[in-house]
C-alpha positions in Angstrom: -26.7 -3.3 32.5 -24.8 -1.3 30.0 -22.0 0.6 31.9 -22.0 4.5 31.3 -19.4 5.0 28.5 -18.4 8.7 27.8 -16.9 11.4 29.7 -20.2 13.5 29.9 -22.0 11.1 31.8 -18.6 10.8 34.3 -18.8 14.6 34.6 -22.4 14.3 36.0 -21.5 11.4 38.1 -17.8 12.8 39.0 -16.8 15.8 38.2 -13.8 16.1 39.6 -12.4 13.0 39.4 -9.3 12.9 36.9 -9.9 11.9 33.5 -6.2 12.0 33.0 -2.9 13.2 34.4 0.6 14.6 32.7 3.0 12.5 34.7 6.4 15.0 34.4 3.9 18.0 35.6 1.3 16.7 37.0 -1.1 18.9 35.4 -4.8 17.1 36.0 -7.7 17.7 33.7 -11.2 16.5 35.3 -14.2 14.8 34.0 -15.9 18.7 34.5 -13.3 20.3 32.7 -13.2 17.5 29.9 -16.7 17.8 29.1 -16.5 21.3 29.2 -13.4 22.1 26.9 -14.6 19.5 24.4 -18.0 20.6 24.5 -16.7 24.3 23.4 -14.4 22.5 20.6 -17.1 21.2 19.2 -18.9 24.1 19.3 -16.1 26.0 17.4 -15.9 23.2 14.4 -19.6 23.6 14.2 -18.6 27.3 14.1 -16.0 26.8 11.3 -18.7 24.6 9.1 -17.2 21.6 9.9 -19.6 18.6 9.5 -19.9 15.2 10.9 -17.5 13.4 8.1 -15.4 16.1 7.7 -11.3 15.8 8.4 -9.0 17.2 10.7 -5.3 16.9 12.3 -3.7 17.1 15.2 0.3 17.5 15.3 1.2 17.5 18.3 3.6 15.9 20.9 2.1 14.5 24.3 0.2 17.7 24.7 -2.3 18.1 27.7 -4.9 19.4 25.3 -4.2 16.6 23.0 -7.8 14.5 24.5 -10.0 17.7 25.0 -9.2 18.3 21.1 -10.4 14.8 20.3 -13.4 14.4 22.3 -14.1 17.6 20.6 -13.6 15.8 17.5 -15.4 12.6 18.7 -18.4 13.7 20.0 -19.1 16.2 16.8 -19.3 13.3 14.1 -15.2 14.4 12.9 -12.5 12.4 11.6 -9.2 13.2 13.9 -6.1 12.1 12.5 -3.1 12.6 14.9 0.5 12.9 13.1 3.6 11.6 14.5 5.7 14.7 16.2 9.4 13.0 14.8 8.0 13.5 10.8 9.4 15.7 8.5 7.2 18.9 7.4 7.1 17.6 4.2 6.0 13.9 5.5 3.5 16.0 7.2 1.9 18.0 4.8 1.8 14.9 2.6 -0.8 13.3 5.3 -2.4 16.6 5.8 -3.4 16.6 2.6 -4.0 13.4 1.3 -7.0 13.1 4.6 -8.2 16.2 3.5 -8.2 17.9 6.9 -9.5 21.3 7.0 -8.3 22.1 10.8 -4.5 21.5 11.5 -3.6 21.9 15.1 0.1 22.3 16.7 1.7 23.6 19.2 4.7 25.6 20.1 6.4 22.9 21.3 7.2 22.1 17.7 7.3 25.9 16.2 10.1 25.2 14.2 8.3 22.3 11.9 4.9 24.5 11.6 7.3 27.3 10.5 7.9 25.3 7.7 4.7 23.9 7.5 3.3 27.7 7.1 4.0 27.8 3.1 2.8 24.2 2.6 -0.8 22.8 3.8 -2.2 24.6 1.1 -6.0 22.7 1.3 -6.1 23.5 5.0 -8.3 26.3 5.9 -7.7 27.0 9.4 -4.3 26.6 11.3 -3.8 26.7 15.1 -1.1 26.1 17.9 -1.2 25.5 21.5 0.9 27.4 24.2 2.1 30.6 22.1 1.8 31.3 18.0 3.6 32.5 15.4 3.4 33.7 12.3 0.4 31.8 9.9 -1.1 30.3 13.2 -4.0 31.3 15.7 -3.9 30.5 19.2 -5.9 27.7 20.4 -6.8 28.9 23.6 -8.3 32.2 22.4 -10.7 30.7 19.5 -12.2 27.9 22.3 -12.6 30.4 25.2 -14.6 31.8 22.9 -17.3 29.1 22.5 -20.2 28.4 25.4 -19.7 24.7 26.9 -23.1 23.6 26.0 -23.3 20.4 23.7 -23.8 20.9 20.4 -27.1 20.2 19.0 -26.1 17.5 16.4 -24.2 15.5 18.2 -22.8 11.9 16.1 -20.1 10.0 17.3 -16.7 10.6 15.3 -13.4 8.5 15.4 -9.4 8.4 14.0 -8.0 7.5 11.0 -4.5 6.6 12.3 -1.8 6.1 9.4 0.5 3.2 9.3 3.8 4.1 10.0 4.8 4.0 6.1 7.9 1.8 6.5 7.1 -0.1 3.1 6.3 3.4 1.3 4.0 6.2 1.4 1.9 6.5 5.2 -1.6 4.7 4.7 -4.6 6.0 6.0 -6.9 3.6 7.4 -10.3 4.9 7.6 -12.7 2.3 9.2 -15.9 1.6 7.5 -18.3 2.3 10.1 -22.1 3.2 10.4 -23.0 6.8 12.1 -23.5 6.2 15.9 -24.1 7.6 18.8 -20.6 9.4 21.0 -21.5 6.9 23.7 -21.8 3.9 21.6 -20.1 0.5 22.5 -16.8 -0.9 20.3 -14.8 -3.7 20.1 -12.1 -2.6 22.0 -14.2 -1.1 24.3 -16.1 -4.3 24.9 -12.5 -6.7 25.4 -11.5 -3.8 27.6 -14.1 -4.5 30.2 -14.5 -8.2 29.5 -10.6 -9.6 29.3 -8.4 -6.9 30.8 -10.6 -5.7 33.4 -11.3 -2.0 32.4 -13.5 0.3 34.5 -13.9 3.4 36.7 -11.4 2.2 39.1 -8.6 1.6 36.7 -5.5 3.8 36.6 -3.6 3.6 33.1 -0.3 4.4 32.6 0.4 5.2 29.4 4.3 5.8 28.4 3.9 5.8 24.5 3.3 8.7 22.1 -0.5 9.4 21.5 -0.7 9.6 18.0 0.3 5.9 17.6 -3.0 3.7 17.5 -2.9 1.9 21.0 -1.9 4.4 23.2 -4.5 6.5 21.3 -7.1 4.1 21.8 -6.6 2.8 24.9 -6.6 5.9 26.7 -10.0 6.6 25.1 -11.2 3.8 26.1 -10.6 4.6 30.1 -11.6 7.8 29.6 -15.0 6.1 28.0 -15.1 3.8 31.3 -14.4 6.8 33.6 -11.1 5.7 34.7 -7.9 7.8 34.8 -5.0 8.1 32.8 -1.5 8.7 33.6 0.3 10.1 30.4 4.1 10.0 30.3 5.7 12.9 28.2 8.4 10.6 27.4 9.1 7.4 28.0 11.8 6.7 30.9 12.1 2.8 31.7 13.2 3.9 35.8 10.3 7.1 35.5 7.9 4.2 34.5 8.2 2.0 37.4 8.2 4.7 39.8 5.4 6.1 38.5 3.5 3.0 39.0 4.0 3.1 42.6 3.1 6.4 42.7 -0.3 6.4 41.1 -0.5 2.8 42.2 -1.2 2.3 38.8 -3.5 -0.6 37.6 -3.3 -1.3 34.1 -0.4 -0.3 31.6 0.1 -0.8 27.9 3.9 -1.2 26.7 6.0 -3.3 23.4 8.3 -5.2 24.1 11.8 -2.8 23.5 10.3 -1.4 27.2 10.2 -4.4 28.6 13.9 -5.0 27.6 14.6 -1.4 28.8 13.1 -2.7 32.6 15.2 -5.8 32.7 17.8 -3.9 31.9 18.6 -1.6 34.7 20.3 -2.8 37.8 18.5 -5.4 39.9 18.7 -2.6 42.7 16.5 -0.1 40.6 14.4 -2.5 39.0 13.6 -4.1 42.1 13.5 -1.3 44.4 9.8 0.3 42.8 6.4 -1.6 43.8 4.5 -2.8 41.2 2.2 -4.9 42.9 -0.7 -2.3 41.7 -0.5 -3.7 38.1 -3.5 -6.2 37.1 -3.0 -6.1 33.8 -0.2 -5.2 31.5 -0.6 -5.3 27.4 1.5 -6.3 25.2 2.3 -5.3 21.3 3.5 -3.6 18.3 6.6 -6.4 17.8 6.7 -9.6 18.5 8.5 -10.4 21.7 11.4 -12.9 22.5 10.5 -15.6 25.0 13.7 -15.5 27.3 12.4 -11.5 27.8 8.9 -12.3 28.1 9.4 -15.1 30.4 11.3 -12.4 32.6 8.4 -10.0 32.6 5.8 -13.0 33.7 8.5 -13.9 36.4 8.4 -10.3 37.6 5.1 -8.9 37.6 3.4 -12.2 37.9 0.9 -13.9 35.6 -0.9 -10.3 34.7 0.9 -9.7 31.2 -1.3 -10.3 27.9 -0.4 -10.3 24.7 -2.2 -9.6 21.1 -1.8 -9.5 17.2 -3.5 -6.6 15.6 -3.3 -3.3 13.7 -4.3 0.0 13.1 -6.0 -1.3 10.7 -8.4 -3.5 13.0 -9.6 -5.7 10.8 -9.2 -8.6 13.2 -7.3 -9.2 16.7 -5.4 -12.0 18.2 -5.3 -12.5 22.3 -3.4 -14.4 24.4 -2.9 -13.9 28.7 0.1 -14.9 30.5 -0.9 -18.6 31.7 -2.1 -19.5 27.4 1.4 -17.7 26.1 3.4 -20.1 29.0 1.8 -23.3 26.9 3.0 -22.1 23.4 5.7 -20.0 24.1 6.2 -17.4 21.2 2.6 -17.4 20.4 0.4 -14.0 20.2 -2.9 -15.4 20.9 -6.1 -17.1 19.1 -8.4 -15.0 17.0 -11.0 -13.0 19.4 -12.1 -10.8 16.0 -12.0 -12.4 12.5 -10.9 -16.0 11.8 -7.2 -16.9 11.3 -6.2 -18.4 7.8 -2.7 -19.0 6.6 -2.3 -18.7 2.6 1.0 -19.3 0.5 1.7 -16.7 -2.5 -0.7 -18.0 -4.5 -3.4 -17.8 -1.7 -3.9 -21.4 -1.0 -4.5 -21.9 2.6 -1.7 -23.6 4.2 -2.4 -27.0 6.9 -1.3 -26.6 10.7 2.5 -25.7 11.4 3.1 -24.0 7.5 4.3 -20.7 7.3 2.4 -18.4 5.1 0.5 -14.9 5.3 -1.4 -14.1 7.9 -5.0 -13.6 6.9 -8.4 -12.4 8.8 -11.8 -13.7 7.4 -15.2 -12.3 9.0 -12.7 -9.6 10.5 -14.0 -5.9 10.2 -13.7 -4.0 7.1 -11.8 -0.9 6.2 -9.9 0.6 3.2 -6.6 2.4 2.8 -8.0 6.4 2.5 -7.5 7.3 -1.5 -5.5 4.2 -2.3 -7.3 1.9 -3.9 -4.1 -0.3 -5.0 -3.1 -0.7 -1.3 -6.5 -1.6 -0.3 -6.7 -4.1 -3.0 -3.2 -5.7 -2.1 -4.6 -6.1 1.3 -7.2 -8.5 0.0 -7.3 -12.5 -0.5 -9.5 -13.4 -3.0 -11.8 -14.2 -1.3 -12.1 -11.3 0.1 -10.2 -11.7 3.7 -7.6 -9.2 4.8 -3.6 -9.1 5.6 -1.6 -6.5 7.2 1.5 -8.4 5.3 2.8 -10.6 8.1 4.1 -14.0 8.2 3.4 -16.7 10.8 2.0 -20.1 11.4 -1.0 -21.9 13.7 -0.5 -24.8 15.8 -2.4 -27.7 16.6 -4.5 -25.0 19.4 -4.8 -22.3 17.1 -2.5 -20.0 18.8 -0.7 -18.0 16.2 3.0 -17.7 16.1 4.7 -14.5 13.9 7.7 -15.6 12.1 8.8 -11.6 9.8 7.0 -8.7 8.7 7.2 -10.4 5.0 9.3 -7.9 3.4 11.9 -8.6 5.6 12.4 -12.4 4.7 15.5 -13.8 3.9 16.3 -15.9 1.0 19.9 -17.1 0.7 20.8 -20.1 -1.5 17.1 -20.5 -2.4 16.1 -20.8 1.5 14.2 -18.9 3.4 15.4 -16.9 6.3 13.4 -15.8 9.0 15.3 -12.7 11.3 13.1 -12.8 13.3 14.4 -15.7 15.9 17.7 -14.5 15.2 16.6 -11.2 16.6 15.1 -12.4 19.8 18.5 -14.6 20.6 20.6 -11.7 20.7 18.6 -9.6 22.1 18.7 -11.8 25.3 22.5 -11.4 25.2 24.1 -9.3 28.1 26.0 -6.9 25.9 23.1 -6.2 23.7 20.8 -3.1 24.1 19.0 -3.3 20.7 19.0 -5.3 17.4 17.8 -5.5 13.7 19.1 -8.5 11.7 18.4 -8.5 7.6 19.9 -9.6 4.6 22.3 -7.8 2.8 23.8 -9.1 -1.0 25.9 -11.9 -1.0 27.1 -12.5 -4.4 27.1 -16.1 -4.2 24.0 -16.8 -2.3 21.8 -14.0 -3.6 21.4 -12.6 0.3 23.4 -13.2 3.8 22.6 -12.5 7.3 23.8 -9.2 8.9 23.2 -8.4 12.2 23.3 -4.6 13.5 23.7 -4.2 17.1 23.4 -1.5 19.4 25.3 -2.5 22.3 24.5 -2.0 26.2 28.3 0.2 25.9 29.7 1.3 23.2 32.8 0.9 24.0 32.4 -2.7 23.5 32.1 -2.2 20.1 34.4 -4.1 17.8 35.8 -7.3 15.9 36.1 -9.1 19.4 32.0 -8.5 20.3 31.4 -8.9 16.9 32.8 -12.8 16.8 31.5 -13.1 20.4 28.0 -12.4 19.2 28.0 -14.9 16.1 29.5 -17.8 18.3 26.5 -17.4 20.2 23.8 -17.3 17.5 25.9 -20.5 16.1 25.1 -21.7 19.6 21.4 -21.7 19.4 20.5 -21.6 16.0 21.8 -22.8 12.7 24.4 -21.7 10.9 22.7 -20.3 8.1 19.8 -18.3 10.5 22.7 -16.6 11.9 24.5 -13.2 11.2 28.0 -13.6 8.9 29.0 -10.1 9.8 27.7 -7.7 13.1 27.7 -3.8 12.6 27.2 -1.8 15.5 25.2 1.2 15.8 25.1 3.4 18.8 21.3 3.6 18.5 18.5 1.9 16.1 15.7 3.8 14.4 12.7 3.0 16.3 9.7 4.8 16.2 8.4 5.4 19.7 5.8 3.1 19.4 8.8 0.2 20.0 9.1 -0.2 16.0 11.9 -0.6 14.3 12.6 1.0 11.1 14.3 -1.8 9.8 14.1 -0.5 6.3 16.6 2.5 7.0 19.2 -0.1 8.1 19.0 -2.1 5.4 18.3 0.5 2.3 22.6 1.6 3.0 23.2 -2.2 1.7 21.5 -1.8 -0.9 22.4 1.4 -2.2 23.7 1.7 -6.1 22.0 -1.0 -7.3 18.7 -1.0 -9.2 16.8 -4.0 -7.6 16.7 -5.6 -4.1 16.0 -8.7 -5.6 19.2 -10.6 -6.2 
């Protein structure tokens, strides 16, 4: 029997169970009120002339209206397209108005950006914010109390278009190609929820990420589809985390790995003093993680963690759980959607072991939103799709990640990988954070720098800097490791646990006319 998979049919069977809960206030919306608010949402795009297909955007930080606006969305045939809070206005109005939105939708919380926003947005026709207004904007709260919480008549089943985080260039949108359904329709995700991690009305997810980001987006959903209950951080706090856990004696968690580091890198006597015995299952992504780090986490929380290779783009997953990633260590799974294939730059497929792109075949189609280059870049020949990743299969078909491709190294005509440079130092007691790149070498054409964030920053000097490379000439070869260490006394990650690698490395590069040397 199909389970019941929307939060209308929960509010019939429980209305007052939580759908989800702000962690730092504990503010608790309930399946009743759910269905309720995002019945009158819809109501009020229907009132606007909004039409199934029709865009809108959400800017907003980890808002406790942030789900009632997209069930709204969801259940009235919309396309939602959350922004990242940390943009620019201008970053903002460019994704604004290349999706076309006709609804934009902040909040107070980050007045100052739709200040600047009010001259720009020029295709939107209606503006709103949450919790106050200013100038330009209408509240929120008014125009939806003013709608009846009846369903609308039409409804269609909507969904995201997320856009990638834009670290090689403009943001992408990626708009799935997908048939109208029904809002209670099964997915994917939704399906490997239930089926591998265990999803269901008894699951409590804690979710420490930023919502716009495609995970934590979709994840949440998906409990909220299952009738569990989420736990939404504001912020992420690595001690908040685990105490929340025991708390809400949370069941099911989705992190990346830079938290993971964060946890193993408090005192023993914090770390240990939280119970996390709740946890059944905790999900990995967005980076790949270093074995000495992972094998820590598996140690901890027990055999519970699983791992996967995917993107917003969905056009095929990789899956892996904690007793699979212990017999091929580094590995992020087998293909569960789409069919692994491993092509050189010509896009010949490459045998067992070879490094090459990463491609899925059979994997679900989409296109980059009015970019027809980038959506043709994406494709092999033969039609199969790449998010521009590098890696290898072994003998088992487990996929290992080697770069992001951009990011290669080639120095002296041989390819350099940072990536295993990387997850060495990152297991080094001094080190908080890391990005390692190349930088011009005029001899070689490229060398290895490393740029460290370190645990104290008073550490930072020639001395740690020497210290560091005699490790890395420890464990790796010589010409995998770093010549010079920088220090930093934080990286540019996005929230999401992604590094924005290119920012480092563009102040290397800077006065000369190509990166290619």
């Amino acid at each position: 029997m199909r389970p019941d998979m929307h939060p209308y049919i929960h509010a019939q069977n429980h209305p007052d169970k939580p759908a989800y809960i702000m962690a730092a206030t504990g503010e608790t919306v309930t399946y009743r009120q759910l269905d309720q608010q995002s019945n009158r949402i819809a109501q009020l795009f229907r009132s606007l002339g909004l039409k199934p297909g029709d865009h809108i955007a959400l800017f907003l930080e980890n808002n406790p209206r942030f789900f009632e606006i997209c069930w709204g969305a969801q259940r009235s045939g919309l396309i939602y397209t959350p922004i990242s809070s940390r943009l620019t206005a201008a970053e903002v109005d460019y994704i604004v108005t290349d999706c076309g939105a006709r609804l934009f939708i902040t909040s107070k919380y980050l007045a100052d950006k739709a200040q600047e926003l009010s001259t720009l947005l020029k295709g939107v026709t209606n503006r709103y914010m949450i919790d106050g207004t200013i100038a330009g904007y209408e509240s929120w709260e008014a125009a939806v109390a003013r709608q009846p919480a009846t369903p609308i008549a039409d409804q269609t089943g909507g969904h995201d278009m997320l856009y990638s985080s834009g670290t090689t260039g403009r943001p992408k949108g990626v708009l799935p190609v997908v048939e109208p359904q029904a809002i209670d329709a099964d997915n994917p995700l939704l399906a490997i929820s239930r089926k591998l991690y265990g999803f269901g009305e008894n699951s409590v997810y804690l979710s420490p990420a930023p919502l716009y980001h495609a995970a934590p987006l979709r994840f949440n959903m998906s409990v909220m589809k299952l009738g569990g209950t989420s736990v939404i951080m504001e912020h992420f706090d690595a001690e908040e985390y685990l105490m929340l856990i025991a708390r809400h004696r949370a069941t099911h968690t989705q992190v990346v790995p830079t938290m993971f580091v964060r946890f193993l890198k408090l005192a023993d006597e914090v770390r240990l003093s939280y119970d996390v015995s709740s946890l059944e299952c905790a999900i990995h992504a967005a980076a790949p993680c270093p074995i000495p780090v992972k094998e820590k986490m598996i140690e901890w929380w027990g055999p519970i963690v699983w791992e996967y290779y995917g993107g917003t783009e969905g056009n095929g997953l990789t899956m892996c759980n904690s007793k699979e990633w212990m017999a091929h260590k580094g590995t992020v799974g087998r293909a569960v959607v789409g069919t692994l294939k491993i092509c050189d730059d010509e896009g010949k497929e490459l045998p067992v072991g070879e490094s090459g792109t990463i491609y899925f075949a059979d994997g679900r189609p989409f296109e980059y939103h009015n970019d027809a280059r980038k959506t043709a870049e994406s494709r092999h020949p033969k039609g199969w799709t790449t998010l521009g990743d590098v890696g290898f299969v072994d003998a088992d078909a487990f996929l290992h990640l080697t770069d992001r491709k951009a990011f290669m190294i080639i120095s002296g005509g041989v390819n350099i990988y940072p990536q295993e440079c990387e997850n060495l130092l990152i297991d080094h007691p001094k080190v908080m954070d890391c990005a390692v790149f190349g930088v011009p070498n005029e001899d070689f054409g490229e060398e290895v720098k490393a740029v460290v964030q370190p645990r104290n920053m008073a550490d930072a000097g020639p001395a740690l800097a020497d210290e560091l490379i005699a490790y890395c000439k420890r464990n790796l070869a010589t010409l995998k490791c770093p010549r010079t260490v920088d220090f930093e006394a934080e990286l540019p990650r996005h929230p999401t646990g992604k590094l924005y690698k290119r920012l480092l490395r563009d102040r290397y590069w800077q006065g000369r006319e190509s990166k290619i040397v």
